[in-house]
N, C-alpha and C positions, 0 to 999 in steps of 0.2 A: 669327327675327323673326316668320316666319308662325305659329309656334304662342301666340306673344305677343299675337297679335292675334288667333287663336281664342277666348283664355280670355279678353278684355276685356271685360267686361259690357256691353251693349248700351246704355245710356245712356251710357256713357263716348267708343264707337265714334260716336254721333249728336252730338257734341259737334263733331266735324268734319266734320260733312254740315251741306251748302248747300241753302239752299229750292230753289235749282235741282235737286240732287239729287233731291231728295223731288218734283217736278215731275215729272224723266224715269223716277224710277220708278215712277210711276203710271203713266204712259202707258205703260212695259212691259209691268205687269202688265192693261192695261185689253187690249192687242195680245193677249194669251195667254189671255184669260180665258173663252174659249172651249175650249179644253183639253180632248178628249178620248182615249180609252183609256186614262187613267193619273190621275199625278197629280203634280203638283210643290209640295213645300213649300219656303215661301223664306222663310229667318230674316234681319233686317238689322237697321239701326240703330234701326228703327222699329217694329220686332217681329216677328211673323209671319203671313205670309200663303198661302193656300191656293189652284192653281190645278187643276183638275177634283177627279174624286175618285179615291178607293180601289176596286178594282175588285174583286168581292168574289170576283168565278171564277176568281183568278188569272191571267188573261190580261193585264193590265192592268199597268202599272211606277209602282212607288212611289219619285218619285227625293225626295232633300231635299238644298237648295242654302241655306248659310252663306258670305253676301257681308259679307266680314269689312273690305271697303272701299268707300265709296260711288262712288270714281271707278268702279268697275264701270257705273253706268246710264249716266256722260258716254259709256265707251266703246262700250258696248252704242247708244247714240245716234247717235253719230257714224258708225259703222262696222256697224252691223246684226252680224247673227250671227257677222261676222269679229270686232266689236268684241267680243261677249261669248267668242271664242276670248281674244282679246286680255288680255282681263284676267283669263281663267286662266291664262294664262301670266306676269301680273306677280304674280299670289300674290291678286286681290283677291278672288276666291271659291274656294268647293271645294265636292264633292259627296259624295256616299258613293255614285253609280253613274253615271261617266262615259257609262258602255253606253248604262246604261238611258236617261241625258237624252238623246240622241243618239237612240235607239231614239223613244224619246215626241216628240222633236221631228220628224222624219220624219212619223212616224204623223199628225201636225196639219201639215202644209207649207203648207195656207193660210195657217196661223197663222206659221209663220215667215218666209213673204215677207214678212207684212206689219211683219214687224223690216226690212226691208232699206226701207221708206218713210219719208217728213219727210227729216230732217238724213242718215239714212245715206243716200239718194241722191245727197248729194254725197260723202260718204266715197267709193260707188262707185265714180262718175264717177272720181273721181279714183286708185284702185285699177285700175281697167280700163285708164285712161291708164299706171299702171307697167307692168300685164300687159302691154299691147302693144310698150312698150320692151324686152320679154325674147323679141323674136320669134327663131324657130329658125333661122335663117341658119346658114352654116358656123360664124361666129365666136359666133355667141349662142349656138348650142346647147352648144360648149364652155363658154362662161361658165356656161349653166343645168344642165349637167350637172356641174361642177365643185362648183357650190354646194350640191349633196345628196351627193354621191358621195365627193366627196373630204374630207369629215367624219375619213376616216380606217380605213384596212381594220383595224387593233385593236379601231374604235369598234362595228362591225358585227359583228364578231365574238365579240361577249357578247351577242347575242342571237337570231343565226341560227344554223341548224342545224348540222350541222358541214361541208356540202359548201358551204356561204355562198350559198345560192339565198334570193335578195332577191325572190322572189314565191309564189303559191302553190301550198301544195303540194297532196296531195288524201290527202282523211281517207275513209278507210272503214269503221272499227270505233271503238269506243271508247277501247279500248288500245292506239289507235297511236300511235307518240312521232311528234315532230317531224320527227325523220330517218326514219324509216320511213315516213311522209307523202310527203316530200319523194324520197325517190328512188320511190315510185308513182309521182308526178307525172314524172321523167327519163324511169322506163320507159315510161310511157303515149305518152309523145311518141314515143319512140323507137319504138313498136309499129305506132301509129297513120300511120307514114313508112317503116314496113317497113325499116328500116334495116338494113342488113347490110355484112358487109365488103366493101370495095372503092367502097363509096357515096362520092362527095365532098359534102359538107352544109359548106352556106353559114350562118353562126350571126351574124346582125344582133343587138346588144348583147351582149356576153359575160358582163360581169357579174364577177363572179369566176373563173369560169372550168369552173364545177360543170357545166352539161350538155355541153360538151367534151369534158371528161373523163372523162362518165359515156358519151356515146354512144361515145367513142372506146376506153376500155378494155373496153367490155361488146358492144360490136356493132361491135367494129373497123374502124369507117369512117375517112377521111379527116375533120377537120372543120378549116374555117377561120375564125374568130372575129374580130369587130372591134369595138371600143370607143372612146371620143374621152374616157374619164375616166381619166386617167393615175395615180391612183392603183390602181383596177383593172386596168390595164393590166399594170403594176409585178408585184403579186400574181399576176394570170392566169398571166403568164411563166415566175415562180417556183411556181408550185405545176405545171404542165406538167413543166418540169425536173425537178422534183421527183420527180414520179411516173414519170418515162422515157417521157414520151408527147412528145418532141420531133420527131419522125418523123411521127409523126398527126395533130399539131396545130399549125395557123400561130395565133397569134395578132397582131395588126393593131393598131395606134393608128391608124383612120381614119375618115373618116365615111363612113357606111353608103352617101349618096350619089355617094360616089368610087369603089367597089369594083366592082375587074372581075373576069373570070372568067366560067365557066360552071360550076352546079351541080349533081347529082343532085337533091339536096332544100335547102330553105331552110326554117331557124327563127329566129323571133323571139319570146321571151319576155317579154312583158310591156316590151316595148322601146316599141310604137307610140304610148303616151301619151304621149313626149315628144319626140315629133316634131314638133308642132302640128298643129292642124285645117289651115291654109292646105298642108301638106304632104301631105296623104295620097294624095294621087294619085301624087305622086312617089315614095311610098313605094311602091304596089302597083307602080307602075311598075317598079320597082328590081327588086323580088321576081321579078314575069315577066322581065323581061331578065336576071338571075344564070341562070333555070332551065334546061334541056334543053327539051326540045320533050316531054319525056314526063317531064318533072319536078312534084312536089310543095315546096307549101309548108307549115308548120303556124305560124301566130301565134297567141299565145295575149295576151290580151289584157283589160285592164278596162274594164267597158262600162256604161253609164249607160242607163234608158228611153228608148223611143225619142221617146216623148211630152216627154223634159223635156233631150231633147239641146240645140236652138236655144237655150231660154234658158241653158240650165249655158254653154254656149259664148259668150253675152255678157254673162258675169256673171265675180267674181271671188272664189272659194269662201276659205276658211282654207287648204285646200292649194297651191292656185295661189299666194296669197299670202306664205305662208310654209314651204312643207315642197320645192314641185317646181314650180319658175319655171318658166314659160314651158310648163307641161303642159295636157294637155285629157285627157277621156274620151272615148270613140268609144259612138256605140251601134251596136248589130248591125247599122243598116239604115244607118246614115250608111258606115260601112267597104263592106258591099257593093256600094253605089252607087258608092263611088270606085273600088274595085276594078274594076268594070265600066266605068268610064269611062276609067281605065287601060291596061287590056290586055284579053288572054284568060282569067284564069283563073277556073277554075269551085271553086265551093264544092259539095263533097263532102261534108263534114260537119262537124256544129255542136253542142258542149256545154257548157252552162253547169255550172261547179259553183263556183258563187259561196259558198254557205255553207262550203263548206270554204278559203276564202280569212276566214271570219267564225273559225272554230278555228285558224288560221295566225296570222294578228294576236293574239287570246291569245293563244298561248305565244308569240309575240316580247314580246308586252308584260308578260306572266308574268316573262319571263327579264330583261327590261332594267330591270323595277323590283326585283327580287330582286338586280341588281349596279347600280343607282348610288352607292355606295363606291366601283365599278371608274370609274362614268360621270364621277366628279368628280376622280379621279385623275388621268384623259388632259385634265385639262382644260375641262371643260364645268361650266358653272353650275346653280345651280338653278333658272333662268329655264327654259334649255336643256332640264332635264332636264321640266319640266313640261311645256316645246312637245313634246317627244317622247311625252309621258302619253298627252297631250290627242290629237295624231295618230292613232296608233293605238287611242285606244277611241272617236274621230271616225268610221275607217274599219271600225272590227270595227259598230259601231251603223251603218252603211248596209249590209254584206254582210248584216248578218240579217235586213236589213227587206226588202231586197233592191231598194235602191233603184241600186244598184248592185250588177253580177256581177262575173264574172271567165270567161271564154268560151275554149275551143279550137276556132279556126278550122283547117279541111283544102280547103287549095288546089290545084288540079290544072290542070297546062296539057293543053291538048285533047289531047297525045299519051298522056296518063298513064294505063293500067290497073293498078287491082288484084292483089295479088299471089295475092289469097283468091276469094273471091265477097264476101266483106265489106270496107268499106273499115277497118274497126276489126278486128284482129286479135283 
């Protein structure tokens, strides 16, 4: 159907556009028409129109957008930049470089608040009013982590690496695959915590089960891992068994803030976005009471400017929306502050390496449009598969602008020395 409506000539498409149409997309275009570093061509019922320009140094992204349905401007009105997600994922436009629109729209953010003004401040309004019914409580957070996770471990598995690490991994040359990315990123953690045998490590979000497994058969510690998505749960267990690490590894269906014990070391990957802002005290808190008196923590973590935390946090993006209910961003100065008001532990050391989380998202997004044959098989539509497009080249376009990272935090409670003279091996 969508290709049916690509090839429709342009007077035939305006046949069913409303002078309101024609209304809201001028005020779109009057919102954007300040457009710089790039450039956006936009084809519609009405012809074509030109938003900054071509940039002749190459620095500059040449995106072109064919809005093949006029409800595209209601939604883009009603719902600001969530709305023009919105209606790439019902098929009413396409682009030839997700990235780059993404990319160019960051680069102008003046320009794109002022899509979230008029009519979409009530879209808002009323988007923030759902955000807050998906608060992280014991019983919400099951629901909000059911709703991304339990998609189905088949489904995740056409497009992650082969250990199923759902975060990033860390790219160092050109020629590095996926998986070779990806277990960097295991080691690095594992170095950076000195881990060795006989360590018991505390593993908040397990995920599938990949750094478990990785700390446990390669630096023979103890690890105990806990999850509240029961389909990862399921998996975790079975691939553990699997491999004969049933002895080294407990894994847990519980929530992070039920778990007793005391730990050598504590990691969380990429777990703390879906905790909520309102939690994160309870969360550092958690972390120093698992540890030893001479224990480390390492969280790794996605992190937003610190300049544009408040508002990201009263606002409700495309992903809060539809990808990870009830999630937030942390920025580097918002986590340290809680953590300080939490407990004792000190931050030892800090590394962003956000652009390799921007080469992570391609090739998930490489590989999951290269098997949607397999995506429609298990089940999913082409609604479905578009909302999935549109996520990941939403999040690879803020790693590269760097409007958001991806951070390895190293926590230490007051008793913890160095195994080195460096705290990085």
């Amino acid at each position: 159907m969508n290709e049916l409506i690509k090839n429709t000539p342009l007077a035939a498409r305006a046949a069913g556009a409303s002078a309101l149409d024609r209304l809201l997309r001028q005020q779109l275009l009057n919102t954007l028409a300040g457009l710089r570093h790039g450039r956006i061509v936009v084809s519609d019922a009405w012809g074509t129109e030109e938003l900054g320009q071509a940039d002749a140094s190459g620095h500059g992204l040449d995106v072109h957008i064919d809005v093949t349905d006029t409800r595209f401007y209601r939604l883009a009105a009603m719902n600001g930049s969530v709305g023009a997600a919105e209606a790439f994922i019902e098929g009413y436009w396409h682009g030839n470089d997700l990235v780059g629109l993404v990319r160019l729209l960051v680069r102008n953010r003046d320009l794109l608040d002022g899509m979230e003004t008029g009519l979409a401040r009530w879209g808002g309004m009323a988007m923030r009013a759902w955000h807050a019914l998906r608060e992280n409580t014991r019983a919400g957070s099951r629901r909000n982590i059911a709703a991304h996770y339990d998609l189905g471990n088949d489904f995740f598995g056409l497009f992650l690496s082969d250990d199923l690490m759902y975060s990033s991994a860390l790219w160092t040359d050109e020629t590095d695959t996926l998986e070779a990315a990806s277990t960097r990123k295991l080691d690095t953690i594992c170095q950076k915590l000195a881990l060795r045998p006989g360590l018991r490590v505390m593993e908040i979000g397990t995920g599938w089960g990949g750094f478990a497994l990785h700390a446990a058969a390669r630096y023979g510690c103890h690890v105990t891992t806990t999850t509240i998505s029961a389909e990862q749960y399921r998996l975790a267990r079975d691939r553990v068994e699997q491999a004969g690490l049933a002895e080294r590894i407990t894994v847990l269906q519980q929530d992070y803030r039920d778990v007793d014990g005391t730990f050598d070391r504590v990691v969380s990957i990429e777990m703390i976005e879906a905790i909520g802002a309102t939690y994160m005290e309870t969360y550092f808190a958690k972390i120093g009471h698992l540890l030893t008196p001479e224990g480390m923590a390492l969280v790794q973590a996605i992190t937003i400017e610190d300049h544009r935390y408040a508002q990201a946090l009263d606002s409700v993006d495309f992903i809060k929306r539809y990808v990870f209910p009830g999630s937030f961003i942390p920025s580097v100065s918002a986590m340290l502050q809680a953590k300080t008001r939490a407990g004792d532990l000190a931050l030892v050391h800090l590394e962003d390496f956000g652009l390799s989380y921007a080469r992570t998202l391609h090739a998930w997004r490489e590989r999951f449009l290269a098997r949607l044959d397999d995506v429609h098989r298990q089940g999913f539509d082409a609604r479905f598969a578009r909302l999935w497009e549109f996520y990941l080249a939403y999040c690879e376009g803020g790693f590269l602008e760097r409007s958001i990272g991806v951070s390895h935090l190293v926590l230490a409670r007051p008793g913890a020395r160095p195994a080195t003279s460096r705290w990085v091996p």
